[in-house]
C-alpha positions in Angstrom: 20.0 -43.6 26.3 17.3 -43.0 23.6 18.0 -40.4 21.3 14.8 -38.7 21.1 15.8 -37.0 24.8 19.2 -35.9 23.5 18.2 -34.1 20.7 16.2 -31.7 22.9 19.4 -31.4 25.3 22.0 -28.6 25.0 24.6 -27.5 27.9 22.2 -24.6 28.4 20.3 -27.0 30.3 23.1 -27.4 33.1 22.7 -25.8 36.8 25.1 -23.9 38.0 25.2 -25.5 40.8 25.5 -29.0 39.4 27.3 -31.5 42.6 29.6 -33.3 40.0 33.1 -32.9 39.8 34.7 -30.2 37.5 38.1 -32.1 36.3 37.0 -32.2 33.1 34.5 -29.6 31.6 31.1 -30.3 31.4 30.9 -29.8 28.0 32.5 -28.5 24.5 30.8 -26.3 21.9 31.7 -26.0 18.1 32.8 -29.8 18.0 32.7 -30.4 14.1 35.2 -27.4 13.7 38.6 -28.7 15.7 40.4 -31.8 17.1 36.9 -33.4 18.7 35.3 -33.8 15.2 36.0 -37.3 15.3 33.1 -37.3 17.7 30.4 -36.7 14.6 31.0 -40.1 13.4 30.9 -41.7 16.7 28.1 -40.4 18.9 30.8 -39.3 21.4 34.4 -39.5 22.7 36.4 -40.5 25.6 38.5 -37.0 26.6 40.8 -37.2 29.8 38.7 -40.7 31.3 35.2 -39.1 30.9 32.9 -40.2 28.2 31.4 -37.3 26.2 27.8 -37.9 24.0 27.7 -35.9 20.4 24.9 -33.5 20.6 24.5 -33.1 16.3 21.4 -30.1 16.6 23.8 -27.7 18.6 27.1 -28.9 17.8 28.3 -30.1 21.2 29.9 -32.4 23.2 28.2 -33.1 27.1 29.6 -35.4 29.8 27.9 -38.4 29.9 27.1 -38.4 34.2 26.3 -34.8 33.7 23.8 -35.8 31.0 22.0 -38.1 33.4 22.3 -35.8 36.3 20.1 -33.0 34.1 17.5 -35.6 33.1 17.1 -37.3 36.5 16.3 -33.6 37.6 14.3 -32.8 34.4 12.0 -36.1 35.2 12.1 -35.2 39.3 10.6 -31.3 37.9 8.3 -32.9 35.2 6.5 -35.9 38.3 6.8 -33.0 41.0 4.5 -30.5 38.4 1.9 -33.5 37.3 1.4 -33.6 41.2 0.9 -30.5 41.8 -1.3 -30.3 38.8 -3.4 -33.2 40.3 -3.9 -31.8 43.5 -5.0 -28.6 42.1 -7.7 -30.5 40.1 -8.6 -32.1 43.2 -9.4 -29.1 44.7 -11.7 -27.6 42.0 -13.7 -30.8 42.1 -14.1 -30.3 45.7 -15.0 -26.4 45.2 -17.4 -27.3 42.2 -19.2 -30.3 43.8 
């Protein structure tokens, strides 16, 4: 995972209706203050068989398959808007011409 995508991350970004499972919590908030702290000096943690990513601009811990699930969708938003975008130009040409 590149770095440059997780700074602009925080568990804000999460769905509410987000498919994966919910044993362990999505994510933690006000990590450097408590027992995850460890997880500064790491880049992440592994907390009850999930792996967790450090988030240092907001402080937080996020599930590492919930991470990918949010940018798979993010990308999926970002290609479906370019299209649209396209097709919209498209049509102007036509309209102008």
């Amino acid at each position: 995972m590149k770095l440059r995508t997780i700074e602009k991350f925080t568990l804000a970004d999460i769905p509410w209706d987000c498919p994966l499972h919910r044993k362990t919590p999505y994510g933690i908030r006000g990590v450097s203050h408590g027992m995850f702290s460890v997880a500064r000096h790491f880049g992440g943690i592994q907390h009850q068989g999930d792996h967790y990513i450090y988030l240092q601009h907001s402080d937080e811990l996020i599930r590492d398959d919930v991470y990918r699930f949010v940018r798979k969708h993010q990308q999926q938003a970002r290609k479906d808007a370019r299209k649209t975008m396209s097709q919209k130009q498209q049509e102007l040409k036509i309209t102008i011409s």
